[in-house]
C-alpha beads as a LAMMPS data file, in Angstrom:
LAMMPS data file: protein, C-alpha beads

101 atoms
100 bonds

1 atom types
1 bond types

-500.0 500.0 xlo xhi
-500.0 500.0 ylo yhi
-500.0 500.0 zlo zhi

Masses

1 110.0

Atoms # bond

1 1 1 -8.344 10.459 -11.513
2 1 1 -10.263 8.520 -8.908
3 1 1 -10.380 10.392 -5.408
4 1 1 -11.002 7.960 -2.643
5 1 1 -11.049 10.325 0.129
6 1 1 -10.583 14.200 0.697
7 1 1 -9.536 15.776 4.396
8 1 1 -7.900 19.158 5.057
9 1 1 -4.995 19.868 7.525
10 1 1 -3.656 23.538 8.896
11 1 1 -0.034 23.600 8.279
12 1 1 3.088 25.575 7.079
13 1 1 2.352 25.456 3.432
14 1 1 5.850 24.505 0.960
15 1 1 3.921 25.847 -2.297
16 1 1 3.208 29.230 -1.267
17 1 1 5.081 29.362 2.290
18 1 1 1.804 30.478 3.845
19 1 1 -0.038 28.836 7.368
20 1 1 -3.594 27.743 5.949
21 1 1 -5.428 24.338 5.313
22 1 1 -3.895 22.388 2.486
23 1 1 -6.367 19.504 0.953
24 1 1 -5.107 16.543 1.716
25 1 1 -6.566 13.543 -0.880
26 1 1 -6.145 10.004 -1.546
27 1 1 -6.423 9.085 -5.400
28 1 1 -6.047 5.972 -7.605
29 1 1 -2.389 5.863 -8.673
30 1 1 -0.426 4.001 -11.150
31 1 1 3.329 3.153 -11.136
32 1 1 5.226 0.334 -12.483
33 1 1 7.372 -2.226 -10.275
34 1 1 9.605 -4.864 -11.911
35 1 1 7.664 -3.765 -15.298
36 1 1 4.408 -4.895 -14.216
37 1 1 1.581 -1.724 -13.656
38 1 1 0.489 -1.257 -9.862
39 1 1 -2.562 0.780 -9.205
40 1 1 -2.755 2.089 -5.224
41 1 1 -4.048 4.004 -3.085
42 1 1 -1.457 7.617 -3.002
43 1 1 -2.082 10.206 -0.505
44 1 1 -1.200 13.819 -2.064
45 1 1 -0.958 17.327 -0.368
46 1 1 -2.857 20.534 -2.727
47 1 1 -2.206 24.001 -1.929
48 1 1 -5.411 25.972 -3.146
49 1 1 -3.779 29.283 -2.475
50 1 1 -1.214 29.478 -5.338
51 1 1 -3.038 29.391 -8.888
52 1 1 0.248 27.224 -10.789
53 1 1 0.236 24.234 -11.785
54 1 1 2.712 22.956 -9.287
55 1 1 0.372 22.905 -6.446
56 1 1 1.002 19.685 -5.658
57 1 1 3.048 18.177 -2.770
58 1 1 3.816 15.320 -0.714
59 1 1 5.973 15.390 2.358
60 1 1 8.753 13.168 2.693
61 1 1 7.170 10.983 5.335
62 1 1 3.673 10.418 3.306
63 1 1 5.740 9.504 -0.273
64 1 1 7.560 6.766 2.254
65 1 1 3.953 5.652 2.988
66 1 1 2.912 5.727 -0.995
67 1 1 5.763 3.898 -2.256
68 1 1 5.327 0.748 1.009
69 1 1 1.607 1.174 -0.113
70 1 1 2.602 0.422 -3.869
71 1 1 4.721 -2.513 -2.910
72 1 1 1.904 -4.302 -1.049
73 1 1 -0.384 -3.796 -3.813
74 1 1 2.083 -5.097 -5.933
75 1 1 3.196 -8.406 -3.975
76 1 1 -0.593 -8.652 -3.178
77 1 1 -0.992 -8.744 -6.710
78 1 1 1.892 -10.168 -8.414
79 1 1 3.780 -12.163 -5.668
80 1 1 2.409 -15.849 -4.797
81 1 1 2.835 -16.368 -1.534
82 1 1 4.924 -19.547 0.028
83 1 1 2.277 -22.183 0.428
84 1 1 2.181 -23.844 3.775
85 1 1 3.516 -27.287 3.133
86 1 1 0.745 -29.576 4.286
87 1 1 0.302 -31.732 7.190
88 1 1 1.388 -35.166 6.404
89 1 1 -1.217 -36.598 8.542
90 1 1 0.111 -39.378 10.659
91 1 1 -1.013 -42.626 9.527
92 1 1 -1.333 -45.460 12.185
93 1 1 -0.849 -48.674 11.237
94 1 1 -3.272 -51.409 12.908
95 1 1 -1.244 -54.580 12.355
96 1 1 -2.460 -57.783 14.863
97 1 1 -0.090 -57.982 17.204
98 1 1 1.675 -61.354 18.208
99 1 1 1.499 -62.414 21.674
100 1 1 4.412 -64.107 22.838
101 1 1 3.884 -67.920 23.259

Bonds

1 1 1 2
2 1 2 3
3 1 3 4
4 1 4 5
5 1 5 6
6 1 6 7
7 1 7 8
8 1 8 9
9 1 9 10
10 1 10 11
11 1 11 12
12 1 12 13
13 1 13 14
14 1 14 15
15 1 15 16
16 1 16 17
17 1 17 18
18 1 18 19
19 1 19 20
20 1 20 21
21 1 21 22
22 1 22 23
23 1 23 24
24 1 24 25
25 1 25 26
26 1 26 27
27 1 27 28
28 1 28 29
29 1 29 30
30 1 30 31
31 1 31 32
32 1 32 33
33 1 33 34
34 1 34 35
35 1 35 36
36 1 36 37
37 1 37 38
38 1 38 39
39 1 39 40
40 1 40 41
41 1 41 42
42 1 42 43
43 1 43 44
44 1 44 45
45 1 45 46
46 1 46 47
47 1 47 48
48 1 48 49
49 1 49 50
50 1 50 51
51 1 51 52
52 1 52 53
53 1 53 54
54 1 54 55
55 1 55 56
56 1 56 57
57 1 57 58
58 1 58 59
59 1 59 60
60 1 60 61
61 1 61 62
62 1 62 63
63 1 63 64
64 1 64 65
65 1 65 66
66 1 66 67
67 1 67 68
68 1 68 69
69 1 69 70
70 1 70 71
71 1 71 72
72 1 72 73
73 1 73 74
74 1 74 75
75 1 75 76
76 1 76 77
77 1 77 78
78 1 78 79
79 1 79 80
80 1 80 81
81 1 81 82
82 1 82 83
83 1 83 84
84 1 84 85
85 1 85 86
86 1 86 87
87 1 87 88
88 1 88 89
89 1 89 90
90 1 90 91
91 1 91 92
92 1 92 93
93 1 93 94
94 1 94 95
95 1 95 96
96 1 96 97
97 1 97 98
98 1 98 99
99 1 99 100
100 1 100 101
């Protein structure tokens, strides 16, 4: 596991139902969209207080945030994007012209 950054926050804790600062870090992640693999950027919420192995958790707001995170990575990655269509450049055409007589 890659950790790409690592903050704390004081809240209400869900794991242990306790007020102190839960580490808040943002790994490498891997998930699979429309069976191709998608590595992102996940944010994740660890309680350090309770000594389980649950001490994971992510609020409902940030695993919103994850999964719109994954799907960029994924169109960025798998997803061509619509090509402009060019410019048809407009071609004049230099023909003498005739001069009434």
């Amino acid at each position: 596991m890659k950790i790409l950054e690592n903050k704390q926050l004081l809240m209400d804790c869900p794991v242990c139902d306790k007020k102190h600062y839960v580490h808040i870090i943002k790994r490498e992640a891997k998930t699979v969209i429309e069976g191709k693999e998608v590595i992102y950027p996940e944010t994740v919420y660890i309680c350090k207080m309770e000594n389980s192995k649950e001490d994971e958790f992510i609020p409902a707001k940030v695993m919103d945030e994850n999964l719109a995170t994954a799907k960029k990575e994924y169109e960025k990655r798998y997803v061509k994007k619509k090509e402009e269509p060019e410019k048809e450049e407009e071609v004049e055409q230099h023909g003498e012209s005739e001069s009434p007589e």
